[in-house]
C-alpha positions as CSV (number, residue, x, y, z in Angstrom):
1,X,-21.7,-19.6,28.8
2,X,-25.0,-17.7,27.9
3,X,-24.1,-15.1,25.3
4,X,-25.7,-11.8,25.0
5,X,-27.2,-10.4,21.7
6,X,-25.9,-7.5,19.9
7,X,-22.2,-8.1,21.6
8,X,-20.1,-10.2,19.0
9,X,-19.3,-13.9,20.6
10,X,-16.0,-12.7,20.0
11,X,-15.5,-10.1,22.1
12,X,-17.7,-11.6,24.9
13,X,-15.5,-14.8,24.6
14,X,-12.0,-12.5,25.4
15,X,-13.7,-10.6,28.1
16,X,-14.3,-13.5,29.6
17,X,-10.4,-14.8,29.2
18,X,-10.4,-11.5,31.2
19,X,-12.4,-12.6,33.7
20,X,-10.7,-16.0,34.3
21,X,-7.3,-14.4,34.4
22,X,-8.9,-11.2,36.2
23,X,-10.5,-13.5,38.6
24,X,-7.0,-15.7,39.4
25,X,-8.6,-18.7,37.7
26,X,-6.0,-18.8,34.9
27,X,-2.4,-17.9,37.2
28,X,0.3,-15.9,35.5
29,X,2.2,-18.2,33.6
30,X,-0.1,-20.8,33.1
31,X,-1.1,-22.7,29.8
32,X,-4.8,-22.2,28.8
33,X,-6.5,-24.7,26.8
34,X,-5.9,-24.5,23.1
35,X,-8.2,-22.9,20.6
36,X,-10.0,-26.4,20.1
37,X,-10.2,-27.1,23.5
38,X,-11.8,-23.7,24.3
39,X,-14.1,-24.4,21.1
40,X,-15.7,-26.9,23.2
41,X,-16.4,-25.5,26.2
42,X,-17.7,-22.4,25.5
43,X,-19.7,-24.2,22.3
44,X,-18.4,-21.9,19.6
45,X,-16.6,-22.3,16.3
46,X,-12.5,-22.1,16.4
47,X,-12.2,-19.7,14.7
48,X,-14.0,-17.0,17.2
49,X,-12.0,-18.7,19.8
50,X,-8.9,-17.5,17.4
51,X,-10.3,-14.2,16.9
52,X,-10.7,-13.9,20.9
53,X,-7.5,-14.8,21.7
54,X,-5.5,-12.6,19.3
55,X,-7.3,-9.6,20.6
56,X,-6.8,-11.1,24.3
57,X,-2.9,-11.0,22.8
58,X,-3.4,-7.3,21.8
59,X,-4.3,-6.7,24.8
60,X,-1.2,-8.2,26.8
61,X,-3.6,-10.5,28.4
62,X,-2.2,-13.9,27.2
63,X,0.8,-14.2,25.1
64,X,1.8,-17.6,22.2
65,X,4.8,-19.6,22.7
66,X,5.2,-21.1,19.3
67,X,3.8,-24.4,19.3
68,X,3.5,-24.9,23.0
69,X,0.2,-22.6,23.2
70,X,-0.4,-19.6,24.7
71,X,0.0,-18.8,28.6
72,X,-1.2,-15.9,30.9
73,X,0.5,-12.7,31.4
74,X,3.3,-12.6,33.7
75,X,2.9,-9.0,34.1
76,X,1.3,-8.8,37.6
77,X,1.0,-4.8,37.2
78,X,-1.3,-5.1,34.3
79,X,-3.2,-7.7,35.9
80,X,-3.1,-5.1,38.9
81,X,-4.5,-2.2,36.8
82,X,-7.0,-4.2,34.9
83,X,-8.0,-5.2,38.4
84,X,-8.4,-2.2,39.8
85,X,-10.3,-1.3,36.9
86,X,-13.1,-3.9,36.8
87,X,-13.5,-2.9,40.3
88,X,-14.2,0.7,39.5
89,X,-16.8,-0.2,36.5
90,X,-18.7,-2.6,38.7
91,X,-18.9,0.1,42.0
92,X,-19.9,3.3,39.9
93,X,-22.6,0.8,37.4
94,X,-24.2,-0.4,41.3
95,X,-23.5,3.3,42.8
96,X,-25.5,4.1,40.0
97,X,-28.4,1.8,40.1
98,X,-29.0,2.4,43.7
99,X,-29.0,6.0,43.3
100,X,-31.7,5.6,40.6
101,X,-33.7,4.0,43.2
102,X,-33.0,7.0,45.6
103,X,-30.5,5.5,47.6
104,X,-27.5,7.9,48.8
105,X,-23.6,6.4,48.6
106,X,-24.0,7.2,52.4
107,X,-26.7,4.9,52.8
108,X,-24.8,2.4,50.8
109,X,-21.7,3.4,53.0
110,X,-23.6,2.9,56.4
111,X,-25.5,-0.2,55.3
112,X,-22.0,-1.8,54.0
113,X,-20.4,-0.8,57.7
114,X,-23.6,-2.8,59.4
115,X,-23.0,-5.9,57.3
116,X,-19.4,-5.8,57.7
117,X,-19.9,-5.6,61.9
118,X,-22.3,-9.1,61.7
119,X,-19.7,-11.1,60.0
């Protein structure tokens, strides 16, 4: 993972815990790799792979089972909403990029419609 400058690791790191549970890579339920083993594959020190999860935590997104580790949310509405809201950031962020450029969200709408009838 390439990390971006002037964003803590930290907070990149649960964001993209997000992601993997967001994207259905990590199921409800299911174990994630423990604070070591996350260490390694994003290349960062334990303890900001600690500091992620506990916020990840805070924010319902994973939840510890004492010694066993910690697992995905179960709550399927949260995951849902989060969703739903990741969705939202990304359309209005490109809606607004192409309207910089001077394209309409008609044009977007139309253009969208033509590439949906040549699938």
């Amino acid at each position: 993972m390439k990390f971006k400058d002037g964003i803590p690791i930290y907070l990149q790191l649960t964001q993209e815990i997000a992601n993997l549970i967001l994207s259905g890579e990590y199921k409800p339920g299911e174990r994630i790799q423990s604070v070591r083993e996350l260490a390694l594959v994003f290349g960062v020190n334990p303890n900001t792979v600690q500091k992620a999860l506990v916020l990840a935590e805070e924010q319902g997104l994973v939840f510890a089972q004492g010694p066993e580790g910690r697992f995905v949310s179960e709550d399927e509405r949260l995951i849902t909403r989060l969703r739903k809201e990741a969705i939202s950031k990304e359309v209005k962020e490109f809606l607004e990029r192409l309207r910089q450029l001077g394209i309409s969200r008609n044009e977007v709408i139309d253009y969208l419609k033509e590439e949906e009838s040549e699938v």
